[in-house]
Structure formats: C-alpha cells, structure tokens
LUMZALO-592832 format. One record per atom (N, C-alpha, C): residue in three letters; atom name; z, x, y. Coordinates in pm, whole numbers, plus 32768, in hexadecimal, padded with zeros to 4 digits. Example, Ala and Ser with C-alpha at 12.3 -4.5 7.8 and 13.67 -1.06 7.14 Angstrom:
2
ALA|N|830C|8527|7DC7
ALA|CA|830C|84CE|7E3E
ALA|C|830C|8528|7EB6
SER|N|82C4|8505|7F1F
SER|CA|82CA|8557|7F96
SER|C|8313|850A|8003
//
This chain:
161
UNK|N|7FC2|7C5D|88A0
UNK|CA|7F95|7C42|881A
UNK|C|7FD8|7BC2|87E8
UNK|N|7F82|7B75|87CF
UNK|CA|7FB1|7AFB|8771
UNK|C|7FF2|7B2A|86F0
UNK|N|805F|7AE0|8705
UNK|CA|80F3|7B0E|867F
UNK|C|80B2|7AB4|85E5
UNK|N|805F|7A95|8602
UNK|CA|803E|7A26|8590
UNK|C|7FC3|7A72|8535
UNK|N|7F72|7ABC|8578
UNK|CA|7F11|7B2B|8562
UNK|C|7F36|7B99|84FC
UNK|N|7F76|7B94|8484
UNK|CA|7FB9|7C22|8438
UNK|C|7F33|7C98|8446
UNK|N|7F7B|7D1A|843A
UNK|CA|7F51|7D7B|843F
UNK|C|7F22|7D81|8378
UNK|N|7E8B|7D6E|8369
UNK|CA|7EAD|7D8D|82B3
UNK|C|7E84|7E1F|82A1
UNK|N|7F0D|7E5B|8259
UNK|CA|7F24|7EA9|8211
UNK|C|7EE9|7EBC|8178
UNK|N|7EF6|7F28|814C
UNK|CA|7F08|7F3E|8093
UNK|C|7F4C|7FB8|8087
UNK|N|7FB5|7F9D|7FEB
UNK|CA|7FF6|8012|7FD0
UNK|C|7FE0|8037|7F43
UNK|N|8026|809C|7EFA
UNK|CA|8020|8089|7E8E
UNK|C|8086|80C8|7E44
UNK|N|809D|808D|7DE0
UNK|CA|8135|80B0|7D8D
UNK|C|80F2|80F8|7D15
UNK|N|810D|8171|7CEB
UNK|CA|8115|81B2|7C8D
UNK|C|8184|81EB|7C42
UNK|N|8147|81EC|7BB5
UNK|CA|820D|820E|7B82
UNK|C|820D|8296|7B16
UNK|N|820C|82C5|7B10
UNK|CA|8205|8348|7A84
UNK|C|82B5|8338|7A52
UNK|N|82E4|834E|79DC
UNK|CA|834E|836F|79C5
UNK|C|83CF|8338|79FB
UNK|N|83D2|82CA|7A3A
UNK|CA|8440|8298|7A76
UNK|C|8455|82C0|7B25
UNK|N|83C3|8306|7B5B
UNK|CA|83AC|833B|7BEA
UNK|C|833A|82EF|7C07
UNK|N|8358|82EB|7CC0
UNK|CA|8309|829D|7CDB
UNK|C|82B6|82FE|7D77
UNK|N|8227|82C4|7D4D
UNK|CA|81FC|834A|7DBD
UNK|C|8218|8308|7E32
UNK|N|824E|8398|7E8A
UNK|CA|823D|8359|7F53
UNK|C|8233|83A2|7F7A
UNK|N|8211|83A4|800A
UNK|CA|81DD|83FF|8091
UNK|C|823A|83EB|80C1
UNK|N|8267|846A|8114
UNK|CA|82BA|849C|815D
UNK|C|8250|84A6|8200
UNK|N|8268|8444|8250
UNK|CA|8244|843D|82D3
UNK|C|8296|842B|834D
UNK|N|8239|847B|83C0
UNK|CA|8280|8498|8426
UNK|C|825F|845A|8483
UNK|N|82C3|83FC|84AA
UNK|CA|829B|8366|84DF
UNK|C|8301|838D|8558
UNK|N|8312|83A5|85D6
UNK|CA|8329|8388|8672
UNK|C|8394|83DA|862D
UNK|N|8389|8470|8632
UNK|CA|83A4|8511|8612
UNK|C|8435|84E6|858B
UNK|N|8414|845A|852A
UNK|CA|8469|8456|84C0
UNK|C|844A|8448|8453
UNK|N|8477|84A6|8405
UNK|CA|843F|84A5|834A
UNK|C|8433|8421|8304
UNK|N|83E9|83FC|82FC
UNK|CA|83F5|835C|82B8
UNK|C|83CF|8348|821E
UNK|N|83D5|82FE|81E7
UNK|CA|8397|830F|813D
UNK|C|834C|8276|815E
UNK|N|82F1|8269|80E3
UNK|CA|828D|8202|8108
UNK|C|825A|8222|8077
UNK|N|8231|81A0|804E
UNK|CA|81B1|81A2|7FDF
UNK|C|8129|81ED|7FDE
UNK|N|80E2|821E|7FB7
UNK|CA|8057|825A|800C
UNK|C|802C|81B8|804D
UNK|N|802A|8199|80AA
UNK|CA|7FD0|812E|8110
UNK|C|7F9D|814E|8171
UNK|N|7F46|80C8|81A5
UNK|CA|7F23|80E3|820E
UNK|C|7ED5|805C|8256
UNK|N|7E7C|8030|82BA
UNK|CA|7E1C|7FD0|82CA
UNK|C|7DBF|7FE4|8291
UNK|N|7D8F|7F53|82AD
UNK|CA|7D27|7F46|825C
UNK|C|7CB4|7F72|82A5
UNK|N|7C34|7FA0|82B2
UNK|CA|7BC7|7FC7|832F
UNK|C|7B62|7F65|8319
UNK|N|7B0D|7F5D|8376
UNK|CA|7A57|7EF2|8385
UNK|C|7A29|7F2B|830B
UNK|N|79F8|7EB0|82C1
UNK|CA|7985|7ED7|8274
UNK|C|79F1|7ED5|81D4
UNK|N|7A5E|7F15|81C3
UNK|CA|7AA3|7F2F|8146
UNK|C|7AD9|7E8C|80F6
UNK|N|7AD5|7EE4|8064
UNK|CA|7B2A|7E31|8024
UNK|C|7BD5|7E85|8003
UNK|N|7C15|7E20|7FE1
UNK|CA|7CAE|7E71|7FC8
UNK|C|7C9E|7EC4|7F6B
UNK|N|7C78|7ECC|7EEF
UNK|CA|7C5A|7F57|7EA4
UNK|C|7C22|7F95|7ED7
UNK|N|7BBC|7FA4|7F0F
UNK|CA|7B88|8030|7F57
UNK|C|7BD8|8072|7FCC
UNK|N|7C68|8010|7FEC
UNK|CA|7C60|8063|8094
UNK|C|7D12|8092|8023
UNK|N|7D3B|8038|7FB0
UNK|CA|7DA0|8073|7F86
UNK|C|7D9B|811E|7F3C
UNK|N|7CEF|80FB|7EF0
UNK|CA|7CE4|8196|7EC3
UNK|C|7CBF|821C|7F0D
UNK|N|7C9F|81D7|7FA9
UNK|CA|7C84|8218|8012
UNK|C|7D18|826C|803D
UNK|N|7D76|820A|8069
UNK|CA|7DDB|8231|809A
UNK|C|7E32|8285|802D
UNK|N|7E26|826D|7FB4
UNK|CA|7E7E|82CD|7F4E
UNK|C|7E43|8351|7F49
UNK|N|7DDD|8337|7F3E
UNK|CA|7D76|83DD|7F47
UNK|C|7DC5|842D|7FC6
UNK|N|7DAD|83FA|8039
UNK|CA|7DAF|840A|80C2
UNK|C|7E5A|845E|80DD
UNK|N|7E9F|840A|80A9
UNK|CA|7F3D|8435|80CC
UNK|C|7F51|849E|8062
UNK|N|7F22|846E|7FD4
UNK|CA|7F99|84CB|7F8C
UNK|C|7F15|8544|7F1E
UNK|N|7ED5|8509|7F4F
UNK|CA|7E31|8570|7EFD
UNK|C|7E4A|854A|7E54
UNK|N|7E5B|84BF|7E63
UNK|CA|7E6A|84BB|7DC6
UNK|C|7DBD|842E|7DC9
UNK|N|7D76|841C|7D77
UNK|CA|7D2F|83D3|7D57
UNK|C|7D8C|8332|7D09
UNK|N|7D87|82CE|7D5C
UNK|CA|7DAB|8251|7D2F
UNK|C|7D65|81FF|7CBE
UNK|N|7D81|81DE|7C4A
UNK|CA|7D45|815E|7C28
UNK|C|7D89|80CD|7C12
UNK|N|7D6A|8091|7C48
UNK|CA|7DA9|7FF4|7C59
UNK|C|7DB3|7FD5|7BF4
UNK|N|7E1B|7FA8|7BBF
UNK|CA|7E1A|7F61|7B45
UNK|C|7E7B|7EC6|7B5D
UNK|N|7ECC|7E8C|7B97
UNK|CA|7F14|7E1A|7BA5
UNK|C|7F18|7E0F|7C5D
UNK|N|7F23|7D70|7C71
UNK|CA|7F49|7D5A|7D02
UNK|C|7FD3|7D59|7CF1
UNK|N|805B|7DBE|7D3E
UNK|CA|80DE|7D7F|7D28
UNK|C|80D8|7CF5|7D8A
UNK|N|80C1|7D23|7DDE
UNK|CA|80FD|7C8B|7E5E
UNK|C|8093|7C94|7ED0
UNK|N|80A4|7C36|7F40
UNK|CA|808B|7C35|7FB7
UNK|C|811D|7C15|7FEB
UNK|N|8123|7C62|8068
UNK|CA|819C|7C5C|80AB
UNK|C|817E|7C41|8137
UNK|N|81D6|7BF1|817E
UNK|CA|81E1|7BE5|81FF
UNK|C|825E|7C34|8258
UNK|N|8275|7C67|829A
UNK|CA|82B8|7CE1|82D4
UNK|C|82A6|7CCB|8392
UNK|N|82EE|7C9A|83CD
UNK|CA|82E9|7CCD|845B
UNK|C|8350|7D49|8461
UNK|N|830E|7DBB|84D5
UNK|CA|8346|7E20|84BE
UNK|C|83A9|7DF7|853E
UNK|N|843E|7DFC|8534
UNK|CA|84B8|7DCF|85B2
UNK|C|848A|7E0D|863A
UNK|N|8457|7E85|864A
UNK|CA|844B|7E8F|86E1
UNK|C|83FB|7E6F|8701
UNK|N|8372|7EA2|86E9
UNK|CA|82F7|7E78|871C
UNK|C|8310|7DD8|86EC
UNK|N|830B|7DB4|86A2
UNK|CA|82DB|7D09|8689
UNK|C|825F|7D0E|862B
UNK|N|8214|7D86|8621
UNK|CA|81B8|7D6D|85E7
UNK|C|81B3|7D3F|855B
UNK|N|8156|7CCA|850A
UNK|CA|816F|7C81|84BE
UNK|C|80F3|7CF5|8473
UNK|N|8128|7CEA|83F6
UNK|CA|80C7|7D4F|8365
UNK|C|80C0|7CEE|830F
UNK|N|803D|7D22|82C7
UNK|CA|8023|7CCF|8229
UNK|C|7FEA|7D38|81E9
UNK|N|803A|7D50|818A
UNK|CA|8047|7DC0|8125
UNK|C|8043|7D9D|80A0
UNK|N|7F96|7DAB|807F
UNK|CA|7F9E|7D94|7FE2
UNK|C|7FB0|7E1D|7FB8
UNK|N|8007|7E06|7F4D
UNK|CA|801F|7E7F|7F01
UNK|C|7FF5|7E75|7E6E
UNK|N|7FE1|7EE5|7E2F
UNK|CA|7F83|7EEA|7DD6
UNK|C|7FBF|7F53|7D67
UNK|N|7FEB|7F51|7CCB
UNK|CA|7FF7|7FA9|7C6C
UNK|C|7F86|7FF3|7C2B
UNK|N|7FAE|8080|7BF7
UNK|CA|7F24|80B2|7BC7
UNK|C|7F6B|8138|7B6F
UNK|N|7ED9|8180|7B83
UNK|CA|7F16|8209|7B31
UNK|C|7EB1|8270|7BA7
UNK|N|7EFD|82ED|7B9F
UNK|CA|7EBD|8353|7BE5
UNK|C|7EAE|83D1|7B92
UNK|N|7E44|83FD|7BC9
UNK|CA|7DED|845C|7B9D
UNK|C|7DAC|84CD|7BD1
UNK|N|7D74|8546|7B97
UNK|CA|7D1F|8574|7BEA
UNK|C|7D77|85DD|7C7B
UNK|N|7DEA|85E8|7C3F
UNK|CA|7E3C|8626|7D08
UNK|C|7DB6|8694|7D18
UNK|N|7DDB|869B|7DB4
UNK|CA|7D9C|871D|7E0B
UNK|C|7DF0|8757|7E21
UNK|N|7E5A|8788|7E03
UNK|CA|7EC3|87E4|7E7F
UNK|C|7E91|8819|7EE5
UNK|N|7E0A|8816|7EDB
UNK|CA|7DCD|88B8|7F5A
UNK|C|7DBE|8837|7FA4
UNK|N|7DAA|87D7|7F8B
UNK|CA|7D72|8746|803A
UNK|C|7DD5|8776|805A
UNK|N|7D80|8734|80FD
UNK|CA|7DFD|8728|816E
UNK|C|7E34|86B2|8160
UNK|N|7E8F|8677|8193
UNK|CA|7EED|85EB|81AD
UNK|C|7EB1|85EA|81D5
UNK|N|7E6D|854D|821D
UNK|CA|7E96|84FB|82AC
UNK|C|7EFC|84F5|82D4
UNK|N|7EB4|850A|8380
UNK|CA|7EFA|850C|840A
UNK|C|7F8F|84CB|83E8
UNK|N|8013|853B|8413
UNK|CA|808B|84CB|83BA
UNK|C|80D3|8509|8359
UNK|N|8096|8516|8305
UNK|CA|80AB|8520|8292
UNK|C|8101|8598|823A
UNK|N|8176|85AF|823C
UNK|CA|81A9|8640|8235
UNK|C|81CA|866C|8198
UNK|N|81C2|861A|815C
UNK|CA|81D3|863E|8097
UNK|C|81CC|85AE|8058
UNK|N|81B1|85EC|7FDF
UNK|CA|81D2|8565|7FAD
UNK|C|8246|855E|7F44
UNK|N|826D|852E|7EEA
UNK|CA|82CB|8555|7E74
UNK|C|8306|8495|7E20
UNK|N|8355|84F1|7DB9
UNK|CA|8344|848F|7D52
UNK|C|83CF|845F|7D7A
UNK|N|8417|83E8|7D7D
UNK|CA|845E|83CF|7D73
UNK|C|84B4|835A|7D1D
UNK|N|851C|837F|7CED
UNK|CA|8551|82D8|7CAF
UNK|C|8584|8267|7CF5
UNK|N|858E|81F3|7CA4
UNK|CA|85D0|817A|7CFC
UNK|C|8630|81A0|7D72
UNK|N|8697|81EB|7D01
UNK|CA|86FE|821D|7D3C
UNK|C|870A|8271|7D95
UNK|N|8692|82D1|7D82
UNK|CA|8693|8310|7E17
UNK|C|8655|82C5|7E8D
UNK|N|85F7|826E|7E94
UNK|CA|8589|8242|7ECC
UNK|C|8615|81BE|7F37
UNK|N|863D|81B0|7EAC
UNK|CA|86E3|8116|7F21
UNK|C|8738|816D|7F48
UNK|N|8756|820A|7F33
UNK|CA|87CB|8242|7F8B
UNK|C|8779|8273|8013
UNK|N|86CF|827C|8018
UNK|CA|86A1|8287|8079
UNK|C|86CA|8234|80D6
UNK|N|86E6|81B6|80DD
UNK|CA|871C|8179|8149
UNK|C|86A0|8170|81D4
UNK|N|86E7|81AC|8229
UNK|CA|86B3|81C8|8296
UNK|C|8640|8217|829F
UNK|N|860F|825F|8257
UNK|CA|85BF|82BC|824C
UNK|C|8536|827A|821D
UNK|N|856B|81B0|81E5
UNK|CA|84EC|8190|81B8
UNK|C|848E|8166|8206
UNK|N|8423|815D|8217
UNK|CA|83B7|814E|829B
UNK|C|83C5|80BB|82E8
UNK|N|83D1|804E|824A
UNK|CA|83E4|7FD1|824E
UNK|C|844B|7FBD|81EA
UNK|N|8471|7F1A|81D6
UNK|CA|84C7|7EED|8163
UNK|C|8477|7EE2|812B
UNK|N|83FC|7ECE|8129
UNK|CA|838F|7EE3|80A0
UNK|C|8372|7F39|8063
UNK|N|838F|7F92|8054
UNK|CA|83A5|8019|802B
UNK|C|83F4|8017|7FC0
UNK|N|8472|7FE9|7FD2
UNK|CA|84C9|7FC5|7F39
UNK|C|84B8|7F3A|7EF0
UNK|N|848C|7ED6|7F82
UNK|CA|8452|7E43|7F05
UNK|C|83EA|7E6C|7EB9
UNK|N|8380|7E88|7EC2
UNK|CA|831C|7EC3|7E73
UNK|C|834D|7F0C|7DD1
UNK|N|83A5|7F6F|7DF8
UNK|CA|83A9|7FA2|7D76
UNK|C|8419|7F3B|7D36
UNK|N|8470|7EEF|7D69
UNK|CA|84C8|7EAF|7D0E
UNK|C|847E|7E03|7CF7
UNK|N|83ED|7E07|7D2A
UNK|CA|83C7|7D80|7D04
UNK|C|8375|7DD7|7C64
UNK|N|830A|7E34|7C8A
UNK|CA|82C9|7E80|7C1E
UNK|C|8337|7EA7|7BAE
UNK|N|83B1|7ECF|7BD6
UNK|CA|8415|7EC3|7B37
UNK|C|843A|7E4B|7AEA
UNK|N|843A|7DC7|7B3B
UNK|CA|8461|7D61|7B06
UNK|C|83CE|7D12|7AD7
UNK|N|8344|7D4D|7AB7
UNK|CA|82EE|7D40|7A98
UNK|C|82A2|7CCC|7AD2
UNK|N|82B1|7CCB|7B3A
UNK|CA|8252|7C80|7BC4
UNK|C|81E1|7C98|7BD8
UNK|N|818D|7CB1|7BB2
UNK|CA|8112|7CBE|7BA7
UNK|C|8081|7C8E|7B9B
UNK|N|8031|7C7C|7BC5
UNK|CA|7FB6|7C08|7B72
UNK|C|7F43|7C60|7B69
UNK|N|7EE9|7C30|7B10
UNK|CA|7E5C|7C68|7B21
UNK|C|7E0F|7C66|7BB0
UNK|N|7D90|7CD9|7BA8
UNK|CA|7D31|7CD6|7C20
UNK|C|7CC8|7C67|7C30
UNK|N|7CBE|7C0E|7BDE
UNK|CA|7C78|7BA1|7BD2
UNK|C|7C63|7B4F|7C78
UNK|N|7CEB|7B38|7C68
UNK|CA|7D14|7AC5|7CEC
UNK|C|7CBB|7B3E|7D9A
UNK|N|7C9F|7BB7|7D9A
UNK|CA|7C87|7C04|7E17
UNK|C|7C0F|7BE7|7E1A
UNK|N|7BD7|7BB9|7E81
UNK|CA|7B4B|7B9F|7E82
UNK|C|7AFE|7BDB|7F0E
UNK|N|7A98|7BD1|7F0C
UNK|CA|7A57|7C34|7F90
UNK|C|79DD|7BED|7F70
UNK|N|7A00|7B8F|8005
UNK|CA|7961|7B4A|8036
UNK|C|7917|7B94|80BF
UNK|N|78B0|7BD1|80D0
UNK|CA|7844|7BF6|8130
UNK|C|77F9|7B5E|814E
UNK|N|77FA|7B30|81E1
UNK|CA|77B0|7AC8|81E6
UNK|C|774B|7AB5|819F
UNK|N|76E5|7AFD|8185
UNK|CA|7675|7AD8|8157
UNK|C|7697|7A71|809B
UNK|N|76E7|7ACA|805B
UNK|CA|771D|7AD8|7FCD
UNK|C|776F|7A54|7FD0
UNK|N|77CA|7A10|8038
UNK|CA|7808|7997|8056
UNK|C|775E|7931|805A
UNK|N|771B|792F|80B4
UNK|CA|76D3|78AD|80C1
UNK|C|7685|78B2|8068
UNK|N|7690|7907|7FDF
UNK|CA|7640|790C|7F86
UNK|C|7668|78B2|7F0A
UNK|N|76E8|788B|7F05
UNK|CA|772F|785A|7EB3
UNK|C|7710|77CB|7EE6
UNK|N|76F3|7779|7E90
UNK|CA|76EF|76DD|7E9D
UNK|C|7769|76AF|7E7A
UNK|N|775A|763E|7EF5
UNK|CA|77F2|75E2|7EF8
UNK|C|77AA|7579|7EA2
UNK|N|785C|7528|7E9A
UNK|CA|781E|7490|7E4B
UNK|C|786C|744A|7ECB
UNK|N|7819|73F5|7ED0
UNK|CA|7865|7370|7F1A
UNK|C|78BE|7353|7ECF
UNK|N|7928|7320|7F51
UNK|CA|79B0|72EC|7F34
UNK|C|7988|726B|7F06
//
C-alpha cells in the first residue's frame, strides 16, 4: 500500500453534560475506547457515512451540526496513514434493543478526565485531540463539505483562467 494514500475515516464527538459519547471496542482481543467511527464506503458523502457509523456503534441517531477538524494520523505499526474528519452534533432517538457492530462491546459517557486517564486504552491519540480541540471551540460550519458525483462536477461551469 502506498503510505501517501490515507485511509478516510469519520468520527463524531458528542457531548451531553460535560460527557463525551464512546465505544468500547475489541480490537486484537483489547478493550479500546474510540469515538463512534469508522470508513467511509462507495457511493457515501461524510455526513451520511458519519450518521451511518454513530447509528451503527452506539444505536444512537447522529445529527451533524459543526466540522471539528480533519486529521492526519499514521497508525506506528502498521504504517497505515488515516484521514479522519470528525464531526460535532447532537444525538437522538437511542435503540438500546440494536445490536452493535461487529466490535463493538458498550458504549458510555465519559469526561475529559476520564477519556486522558484512558491513556492506553485510547484507540488513537485522536481520541483525546478531538475532544480537547472541540473544548477549546475549534470548530467550523458544514458549508466547506462538499460531495461531487461526476455527473453533478461537469455540470458546473468553469471560467477561464
């Protein structure tokens, strides 16, 4: 695999009360915590595969409301290079009765403070940049996310340079 190729990701940061939601996943037989994320699939734009994946992990319904960041991340062993837009919102709607996705062993609320004594337990270091960029109010509107389908691109007229 070409190292230059990122893997794109989406996550999403939610906050109620000074807690922040995460999945508890079981990644090569170890408990890991993680944002609800995941890849992106054929055919999806980043809001759809972010409200996909929040549904999916924690059975809560996503709505996008701010882009926090795009992040770049090689993971140290593999090498593999990620691009992880992450995304603020509000959730809604839980299922308790869904199943997780494959993985997926609880989810729960946690604070800053618990989320940085996780340490080791975090999936990535993005896991705690995320919530301490979203506290220091890092954020932008959904404006800038855009989703072109070829057809919808050559439809748009250029101007000469």
């Amino acid at each position: 695999m070409c190292d230059c190729n990122p893997e794109v990701t989406v996550a999403a940061l939610t906050e109620r009360r000074g807690r922040f939601l995460l999945v508890e996943e079981r990644i090569d037989g170890r408990l890991l915590l993680n944002q609800p994320a995941g890849h992106l699939e054929r055919g999806e734009t980043l809001l759809e595969a972010v409200v996909r994946e929040v549904r999916e992990e924690s059975a809560w319904a996503f709505t996008p409301e701010r882009l926090l960041g795009v992040y770049l991340w090689r993971q140290p062993l593999t090498r593999r290079l990620y691009k992880r837009f992450a995304f603020t919102g509000a959730v809604h709607d839980h299922r308790p009765e869904q199943p997780l996705d494959t993985g997926i062993v609880s989810t729960c609320w946690l604070t800053r403070d618990e989320i940085r004594a996780g340490g080791e337990r975090l999936r990535s270091p993005l896991v705690l940049r995320c919530v301490e960029d979203y506290l220091r109010g890092a954020t932008a509107g959904l404006e800038p996310i855009g989703h072109f389908e070829l057809e919808a691109a050559l439809a748009v007229p250029t101007r000469e340079l």
